[in-house]
C-alpha positions in Angstrom: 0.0 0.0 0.0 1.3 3.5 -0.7 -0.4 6.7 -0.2 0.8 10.4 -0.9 -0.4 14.1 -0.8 1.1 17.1 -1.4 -0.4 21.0 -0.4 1.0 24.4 -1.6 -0.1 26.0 1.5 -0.2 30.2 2.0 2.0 31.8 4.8 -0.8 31.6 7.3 -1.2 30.4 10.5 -4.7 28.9 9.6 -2.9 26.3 7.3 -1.1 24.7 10.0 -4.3 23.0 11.4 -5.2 22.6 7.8 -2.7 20.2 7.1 -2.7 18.5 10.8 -5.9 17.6 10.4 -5.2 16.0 7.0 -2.4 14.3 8.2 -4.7 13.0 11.0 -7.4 11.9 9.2 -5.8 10.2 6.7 -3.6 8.3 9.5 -7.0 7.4 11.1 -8.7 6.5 8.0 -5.7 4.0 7.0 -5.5 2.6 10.8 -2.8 3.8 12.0 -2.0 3.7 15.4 -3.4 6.8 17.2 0.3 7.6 19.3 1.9 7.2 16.2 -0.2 9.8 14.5 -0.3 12.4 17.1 3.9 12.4 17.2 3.5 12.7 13.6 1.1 15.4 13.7 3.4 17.3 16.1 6.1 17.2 14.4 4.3 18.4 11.2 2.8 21.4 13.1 5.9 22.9 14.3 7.2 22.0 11.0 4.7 23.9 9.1 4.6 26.5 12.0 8.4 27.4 11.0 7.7 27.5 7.3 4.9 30.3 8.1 7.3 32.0 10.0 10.3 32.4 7.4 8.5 31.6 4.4 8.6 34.0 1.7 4.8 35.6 1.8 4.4 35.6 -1.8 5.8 32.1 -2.4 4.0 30.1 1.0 5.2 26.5 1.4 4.7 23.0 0.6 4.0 19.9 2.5 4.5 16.0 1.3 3.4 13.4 3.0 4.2 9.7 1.7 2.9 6.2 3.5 4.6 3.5 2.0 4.1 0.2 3.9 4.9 0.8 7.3 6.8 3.9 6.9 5.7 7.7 6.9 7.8 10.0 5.0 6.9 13.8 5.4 8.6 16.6 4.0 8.1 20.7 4.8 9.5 23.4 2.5 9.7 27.1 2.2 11.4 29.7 0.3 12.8 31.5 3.4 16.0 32.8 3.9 17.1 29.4 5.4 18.0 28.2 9.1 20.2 30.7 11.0 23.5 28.4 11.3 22.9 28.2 14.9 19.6 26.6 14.7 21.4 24.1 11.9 24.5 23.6 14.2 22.7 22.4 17.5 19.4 20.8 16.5 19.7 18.1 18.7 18.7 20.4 21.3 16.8 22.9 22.3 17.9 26.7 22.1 18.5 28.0 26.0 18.4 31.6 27.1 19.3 32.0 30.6 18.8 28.2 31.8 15.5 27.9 30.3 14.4 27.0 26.8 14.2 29.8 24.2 11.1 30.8 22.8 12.7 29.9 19.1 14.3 26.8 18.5 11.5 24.3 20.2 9.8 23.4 16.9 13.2 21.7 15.6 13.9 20.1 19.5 10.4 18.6 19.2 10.5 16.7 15.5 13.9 15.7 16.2 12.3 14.1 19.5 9.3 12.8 17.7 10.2 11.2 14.8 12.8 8.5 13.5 14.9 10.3 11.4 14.9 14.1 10.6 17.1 15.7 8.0 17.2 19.2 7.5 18.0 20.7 4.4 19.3 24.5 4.3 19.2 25.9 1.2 20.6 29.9 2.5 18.7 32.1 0.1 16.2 29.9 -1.2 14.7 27.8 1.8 14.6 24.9 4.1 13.8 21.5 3.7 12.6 19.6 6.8 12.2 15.9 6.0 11.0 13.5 8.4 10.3 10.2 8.5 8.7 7.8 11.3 8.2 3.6 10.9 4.2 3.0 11.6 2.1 1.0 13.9 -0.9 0.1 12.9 -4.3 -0.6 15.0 -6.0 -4.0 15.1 -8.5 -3.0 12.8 -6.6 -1.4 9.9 -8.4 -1.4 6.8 -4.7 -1.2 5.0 -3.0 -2.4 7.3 1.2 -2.9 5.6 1.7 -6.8 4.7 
């Protein structure tokens, strides 16, 4: 079984629920189990709530999302300016101001911590890529369940 959608979503925060709420029901309409789905949805929400952020405004963004047997694949671009080389240097955690976590940086803490792989691609000028990718459960009842 594979399954993919793609959106070209405006720079607004109204299309980050848009596009959780696709992700969710498709994951619940395929049987996917429901922990699996919400760390999914998580980690596409801060995705998408980065790309509204530093987007371009004229340009928006774009959201993949790819089942393929058991494995998810979704990706997240923009044409922003790119990832301040902080942010791409020290993903693995989160940004800290005064021993406590930064209002900016979270988003990239949480997918990392979310998902089974992460890759982000900084393109400086012309956008980020964030691609993630998490290996599925599924619920008893499953109408396509992987084989």
């Amino acid at each position: 079984m594979s399954i993919w959608w793609s959106l070209h979503l405006r720079r607004e925060a109204a299309s980050v629920p848009l596009a959780r709420r696709l992700l969710l029901g498709t994951m619940e309409t395929v049987g996917v189990d429901p922990d699996i789905s919400f760390d999914l949805s998580v980690a596409l929400s801060e995705a998408c709530a980065n790309a509204v952020e530093h987007a371009d405004s004229a340009a928006g963004y774009s959201v993949t999302a790819h089942i393929d047997g058991d494995h998810c694949r979704i990706e997240v671009a923009d044409s922003g300016p790119g990832l301040p080389r902080d942010r791409v240097l020290r993903t693995a955690r989160p940004l800290t101001r005064r021993g406590r976590q930064a209002e900016h940086g979270r988003g990239l803490f949480l997918i990392e911590a979310l998902v089974d792989h992460v890759h982000f691609d900084d393109r400086p000028g012309h956008g980020t890529v964030v691609a993630f990718d998490k290996v599925l459960k599924w619920r008893d009842d499953a109408l396509l369940k992987a084989s």
